[in-house]
C-alpha positions in Angstrom: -36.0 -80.4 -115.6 -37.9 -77.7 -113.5 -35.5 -76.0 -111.4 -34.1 -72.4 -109.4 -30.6 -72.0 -109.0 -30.2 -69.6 -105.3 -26.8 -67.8 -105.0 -25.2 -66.3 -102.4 -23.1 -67.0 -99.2 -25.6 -70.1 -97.3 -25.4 -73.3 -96.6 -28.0 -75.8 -96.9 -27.5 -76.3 -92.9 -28.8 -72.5 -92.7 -31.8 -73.7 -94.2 -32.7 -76.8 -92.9 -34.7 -75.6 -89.7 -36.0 -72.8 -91.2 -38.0 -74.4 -93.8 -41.9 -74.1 -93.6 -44.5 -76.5 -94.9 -45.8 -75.8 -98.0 -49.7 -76.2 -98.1 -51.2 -74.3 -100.9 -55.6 -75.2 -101.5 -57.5 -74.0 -104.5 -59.8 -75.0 -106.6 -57.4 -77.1 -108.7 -56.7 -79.0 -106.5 -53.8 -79.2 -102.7 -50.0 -78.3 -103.2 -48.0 -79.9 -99.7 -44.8 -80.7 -98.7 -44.7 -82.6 -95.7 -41.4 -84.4 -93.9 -37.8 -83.2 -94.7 -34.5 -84.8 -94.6 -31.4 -83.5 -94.2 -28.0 -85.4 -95.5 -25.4 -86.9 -93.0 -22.7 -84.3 -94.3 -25.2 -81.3 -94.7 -25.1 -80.4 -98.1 -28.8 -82.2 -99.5 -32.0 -81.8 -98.2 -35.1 -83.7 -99.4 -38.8 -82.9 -98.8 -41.8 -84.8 -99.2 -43.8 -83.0 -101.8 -47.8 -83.5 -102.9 -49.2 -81.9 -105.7 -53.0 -82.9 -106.4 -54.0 -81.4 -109.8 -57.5 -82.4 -111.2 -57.9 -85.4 -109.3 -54.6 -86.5 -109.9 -51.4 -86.9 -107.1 -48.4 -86.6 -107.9 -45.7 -87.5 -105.3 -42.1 -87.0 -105.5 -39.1 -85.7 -103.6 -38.0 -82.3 -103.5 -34.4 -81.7 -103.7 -32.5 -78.7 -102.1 -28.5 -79.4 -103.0 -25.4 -77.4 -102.3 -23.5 -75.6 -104.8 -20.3 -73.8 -104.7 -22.3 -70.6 -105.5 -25.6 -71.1 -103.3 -28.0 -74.0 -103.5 -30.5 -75.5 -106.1 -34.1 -76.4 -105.8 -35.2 -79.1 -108.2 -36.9 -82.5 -107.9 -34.7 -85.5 -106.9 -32.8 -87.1 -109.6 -34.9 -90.0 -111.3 -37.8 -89.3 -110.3 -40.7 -90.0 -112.6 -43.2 -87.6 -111.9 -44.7 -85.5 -114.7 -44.1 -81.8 -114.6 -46.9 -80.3 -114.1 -48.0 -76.6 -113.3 -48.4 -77.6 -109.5 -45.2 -79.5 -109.8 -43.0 -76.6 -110.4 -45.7 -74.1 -108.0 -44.1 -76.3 -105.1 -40.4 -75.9 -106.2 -41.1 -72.0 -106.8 -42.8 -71.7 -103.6 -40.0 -73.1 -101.4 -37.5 -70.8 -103.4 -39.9 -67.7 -102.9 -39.9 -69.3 -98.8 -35.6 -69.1 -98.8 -35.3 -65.9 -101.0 -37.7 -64.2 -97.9 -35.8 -65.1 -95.4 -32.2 -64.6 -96.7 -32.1 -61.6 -98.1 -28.4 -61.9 -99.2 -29.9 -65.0 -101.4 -30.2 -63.9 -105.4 -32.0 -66.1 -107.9 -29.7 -67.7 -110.5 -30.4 -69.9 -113.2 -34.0 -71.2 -113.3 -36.5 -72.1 -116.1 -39.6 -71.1 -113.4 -39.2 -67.3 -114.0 -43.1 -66.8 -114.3 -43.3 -69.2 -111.4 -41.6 -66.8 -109.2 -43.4 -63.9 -109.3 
């Protein structure tokens, strides 16, 4: 499963109202994220995420979860959307969005290195 582990000292409330739509258009196709959600007790947040890739959309719910260490981005438990390139672009692209603004943020685990740079 596609995901970026962020450490450091923040808390998913930190986040919440500084997060920025994603809206990414190329060729390939239109990379969004649209409304976000934030849990009762502060510790999830989900986004609306779009990924159009050849013609093809793929909806599905980003997930931004606290840690003891930091926060992970991945996509919502049980969600059956294929993992595309676009997919994970989203995923990387709110991490790169959170790593910007919080400098004191480090990137952990993750299996989108090359999605990252």
């Amino acid at each position: 499963m596609p995901h970026v582990v962020l450490t450091g000292a923040i808390h998913v409330d930190d986040i919440f109202p500084l997060l920025e739509p994603v809206l990414i258009r190329n060729q390939g196709g239109i990379l969004k994220t649209d409304a976000m959600y934030i849990s009762r007790d502060k510790s999830s947040i989900l986004i609306e995420s779009l990924a159009i890739e050849e013609g093809k959309k793929r909806s599905f719910f980003t997930l931004i979860g606290q840690r003891d260490d930091g926060f992970v981005i991945r996509i919502y438990p049980g969600s059956d959307v294929e993992k595309t390139a676009g997919v994970k672009s989203i995923l990387s692209e709110i991490a790169k969005q959170l790593i910007g603004r919080f400098p004191q943020v480090r990137i952990g685990e993750t299996n989108l290195m090359e999605f990252l740079k």
